[in-house]
C-alpha positions as CSV (number, residue, x, y, z in Angstrom):
1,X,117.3,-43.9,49.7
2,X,116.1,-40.4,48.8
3,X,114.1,-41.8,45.6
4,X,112.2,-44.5,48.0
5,X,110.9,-41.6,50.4
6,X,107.2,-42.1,50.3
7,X,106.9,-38.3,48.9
8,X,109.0,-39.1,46.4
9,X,107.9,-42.6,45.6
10,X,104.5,-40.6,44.7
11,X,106.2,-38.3,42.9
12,X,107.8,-40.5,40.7
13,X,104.5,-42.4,40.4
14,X,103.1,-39.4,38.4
15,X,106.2,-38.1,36.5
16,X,108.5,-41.6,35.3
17,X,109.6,-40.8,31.9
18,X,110.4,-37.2,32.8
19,X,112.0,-38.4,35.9
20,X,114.1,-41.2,33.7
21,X,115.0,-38.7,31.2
22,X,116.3,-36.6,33.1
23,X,118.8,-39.1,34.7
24,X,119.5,-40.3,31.5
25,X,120.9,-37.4,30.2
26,X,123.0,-37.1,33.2
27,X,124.4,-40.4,31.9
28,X,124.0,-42.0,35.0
29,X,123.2,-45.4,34.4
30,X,123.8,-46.9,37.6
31,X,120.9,-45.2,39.0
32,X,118.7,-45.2,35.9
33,X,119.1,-49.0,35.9
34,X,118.5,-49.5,39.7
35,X,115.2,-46.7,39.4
36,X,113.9,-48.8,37.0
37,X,114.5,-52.2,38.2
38,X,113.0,-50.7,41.7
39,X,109.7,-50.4,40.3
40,X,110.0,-52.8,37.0
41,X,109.7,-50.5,34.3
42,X,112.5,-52.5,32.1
43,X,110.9,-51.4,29.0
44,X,111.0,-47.4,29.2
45,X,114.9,-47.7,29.9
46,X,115.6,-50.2,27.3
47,X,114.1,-48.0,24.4
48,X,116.2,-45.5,25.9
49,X,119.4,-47.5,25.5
50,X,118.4,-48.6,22.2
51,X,117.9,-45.5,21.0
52,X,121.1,-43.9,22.1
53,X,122.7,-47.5,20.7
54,X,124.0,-48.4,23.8
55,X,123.0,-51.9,22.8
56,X,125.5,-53.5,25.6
57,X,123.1,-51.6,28.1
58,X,120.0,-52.8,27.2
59,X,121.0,-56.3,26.7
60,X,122.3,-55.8,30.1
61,X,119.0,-54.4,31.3
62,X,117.5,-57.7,29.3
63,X,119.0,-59.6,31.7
64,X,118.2,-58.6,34.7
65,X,114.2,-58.5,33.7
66,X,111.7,-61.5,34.1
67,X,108.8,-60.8,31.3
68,X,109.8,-62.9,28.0
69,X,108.1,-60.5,26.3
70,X,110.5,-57.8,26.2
71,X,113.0,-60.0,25.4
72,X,110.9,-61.6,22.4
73,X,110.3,-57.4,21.5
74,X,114.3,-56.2,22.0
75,X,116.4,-59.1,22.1
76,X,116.0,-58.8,17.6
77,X,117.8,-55.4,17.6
78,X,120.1,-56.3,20.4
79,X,121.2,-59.2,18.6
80,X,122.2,-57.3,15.4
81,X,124.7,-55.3,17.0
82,X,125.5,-57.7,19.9
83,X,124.8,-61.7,18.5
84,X,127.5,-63.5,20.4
85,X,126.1,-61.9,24.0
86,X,122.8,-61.9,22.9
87,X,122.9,-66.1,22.3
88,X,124.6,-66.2,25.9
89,X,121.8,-64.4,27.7
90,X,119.4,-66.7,25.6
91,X,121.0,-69.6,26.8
92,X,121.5,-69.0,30.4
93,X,117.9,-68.7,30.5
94,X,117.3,-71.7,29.1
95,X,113.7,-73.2,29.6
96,X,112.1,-69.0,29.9
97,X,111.5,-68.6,26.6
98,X,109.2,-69.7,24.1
99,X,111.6,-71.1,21.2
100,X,109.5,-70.5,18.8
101,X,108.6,-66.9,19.5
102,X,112.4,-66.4,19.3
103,X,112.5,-66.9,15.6
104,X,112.7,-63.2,14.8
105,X,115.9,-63.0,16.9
106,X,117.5,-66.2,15.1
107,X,116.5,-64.9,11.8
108,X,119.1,-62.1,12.1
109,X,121.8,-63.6,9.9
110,X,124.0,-60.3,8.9
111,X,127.1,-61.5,9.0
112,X,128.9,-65.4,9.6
113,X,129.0,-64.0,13.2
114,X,125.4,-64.0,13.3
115,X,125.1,-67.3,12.2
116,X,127.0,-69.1,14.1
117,X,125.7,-68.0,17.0
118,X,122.2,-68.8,15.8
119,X,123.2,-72.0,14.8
120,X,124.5,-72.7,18.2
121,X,121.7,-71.8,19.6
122,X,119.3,-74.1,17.7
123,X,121.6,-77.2,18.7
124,X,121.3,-75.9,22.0
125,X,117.2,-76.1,21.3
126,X,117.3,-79.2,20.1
127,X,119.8,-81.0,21.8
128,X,120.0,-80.1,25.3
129,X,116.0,-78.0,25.3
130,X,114.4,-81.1,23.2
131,X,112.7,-79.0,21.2
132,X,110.4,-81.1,19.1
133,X,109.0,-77.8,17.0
134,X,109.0,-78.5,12.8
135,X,110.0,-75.1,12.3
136,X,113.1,-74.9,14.6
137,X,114.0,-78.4,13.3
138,X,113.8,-77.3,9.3
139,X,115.5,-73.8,9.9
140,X,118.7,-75.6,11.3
141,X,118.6,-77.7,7.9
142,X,118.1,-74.5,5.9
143,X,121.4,-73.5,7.5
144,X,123.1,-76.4,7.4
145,X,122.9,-76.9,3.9
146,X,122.7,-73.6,2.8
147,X,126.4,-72.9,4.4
148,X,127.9,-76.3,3.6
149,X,128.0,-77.8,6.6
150,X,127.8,-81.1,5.4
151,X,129.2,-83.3,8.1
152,X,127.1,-81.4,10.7
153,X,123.9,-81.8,9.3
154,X,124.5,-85.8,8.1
155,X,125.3,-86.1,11.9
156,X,121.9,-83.9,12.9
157,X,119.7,-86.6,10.2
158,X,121.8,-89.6,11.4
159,X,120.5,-88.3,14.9
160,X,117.0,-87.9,14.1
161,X,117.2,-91.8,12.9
162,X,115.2,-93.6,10.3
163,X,112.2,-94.0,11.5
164,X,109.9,-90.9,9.8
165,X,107.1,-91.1,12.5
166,X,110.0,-89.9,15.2
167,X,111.4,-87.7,13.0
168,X,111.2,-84.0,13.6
169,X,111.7,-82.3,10.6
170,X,109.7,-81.9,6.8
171,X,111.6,-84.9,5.1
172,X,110.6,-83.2,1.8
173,X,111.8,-79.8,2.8
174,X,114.9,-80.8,3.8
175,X,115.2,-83.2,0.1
176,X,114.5,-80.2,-1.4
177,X,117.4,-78.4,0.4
178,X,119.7,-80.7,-0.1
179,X,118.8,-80.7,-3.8
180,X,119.5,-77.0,-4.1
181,X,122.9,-76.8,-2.2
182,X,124.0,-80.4,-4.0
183,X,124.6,-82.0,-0.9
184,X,124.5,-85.3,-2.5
185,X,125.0,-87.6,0.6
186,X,122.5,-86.5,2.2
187,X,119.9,-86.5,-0.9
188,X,120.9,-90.0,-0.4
189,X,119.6,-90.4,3.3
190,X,116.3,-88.7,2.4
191,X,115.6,-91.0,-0.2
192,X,116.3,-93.8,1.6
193,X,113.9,-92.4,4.0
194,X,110.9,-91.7,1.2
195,X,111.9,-95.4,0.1
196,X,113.1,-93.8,-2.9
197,X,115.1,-96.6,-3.8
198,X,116.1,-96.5,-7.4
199,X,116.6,-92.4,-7.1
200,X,118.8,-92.8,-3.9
201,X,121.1,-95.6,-6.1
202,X,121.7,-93.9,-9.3
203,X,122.2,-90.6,-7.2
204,X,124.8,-92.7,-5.1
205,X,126.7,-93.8,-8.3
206,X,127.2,-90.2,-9.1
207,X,129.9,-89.6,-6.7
208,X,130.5,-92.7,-3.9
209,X,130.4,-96.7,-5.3
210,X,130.3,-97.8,-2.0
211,X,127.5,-96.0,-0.7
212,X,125.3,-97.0,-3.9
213,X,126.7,-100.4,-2.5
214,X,125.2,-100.2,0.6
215,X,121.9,-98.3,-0.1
């Protein structure tokens, strides 16, 4: 009540960051996070909170906002230290954000923690979001194959179908993918799709008769 006083409301006008610091170093978040949410200024506290790593606070402070910008700005260091709650906030939100402009937050793959929850979160893109973009589509490939996860990503082309004008993904990127992580079935699938017939056969041969039977 005292901080929305008129006097004071002018006061604070001309004196925020001094005003915030000061409560901060009080430690009293409750009313640094209210002060700021008052009169919007999301970005002054959540520097604060990054820099004194309370990560948990920021993200919290993330959440509460409404300008995608700051998230596309904090939500990369929030999600090294925080990946699993930092995914959940992304996906509650669903439709706010810009997928693409996300990329530098999914690209924060320091541990099998991290990716996980960034794999998670492209499905969730895809899948539920639609997203059509090439470069969400190729960087769940890359970490498909890259980690093994064979039977998920057959399932993800299988999905995508054979048809390579509906397809949303670099058919050649992911070949060359494949290729590098020996994921042999699904070499197979992408030739089939280049109409790579002979390739996709004797690759077959290699390592399952009855698929070279049926390509």
């Amino acid at each position: 009540e005292f901080m929305q006083l008129p006097k004071v409301q002018s006061c604070l006008k001309d004196n925020k960051k001094v005003i915030y610091d000061i409560i901060a170093s009080h430690g009293d978040h409750y009313n640094l996070t209210a002060l700021t949410t008052l009169n919007e200024d999301y970005e002054d506290v959540i520097k604060h909170y990054i820099e004194q790593n309370e990560y948990q606070d920021a993200l919290d402070t993330l959440k509460i906002q409404k300008r995608a910008d700051l998230v596309y700005n904090y939500a990369p260091i929030v999600m090294e230290e925080l990946p699993k709650e930092t995914i959940q906030m992304l996906m509650d939100r669903g439709r706010s954000f810009n997928v693409v402009k996300l990329l530098p937050t999914l690209l924060c793959i320091k541990s099998d923690k991290h990716r996980v929850e960034v794999v998670k979160y492209l499905e969730y893109a895809i899948h539920s979001l639609s997203i059509k973009d090439l470069s969400i589509h190729n960087y769940l490939i890359q970490l498909y194959a890259k980690y093994k996860e064979k039977a998920k990503l057959m399932n993800y082309l299988e999905t995508q179908g054979k048809e390579v004008s509906m397809i949303h993904y670099d058919i050649h990127y992911a070949l060359r993918l494949c290729k590098e992580f020996e994921i042999k079935e699904a070499c197979v699938f992408l030739y089939c799709l280049l109409e790579f017939w002979q390739q996709a056969v004797e690759l077959a041969l290699t390592f399952d008769l009855q698929l070279a039977q049926q390509t």
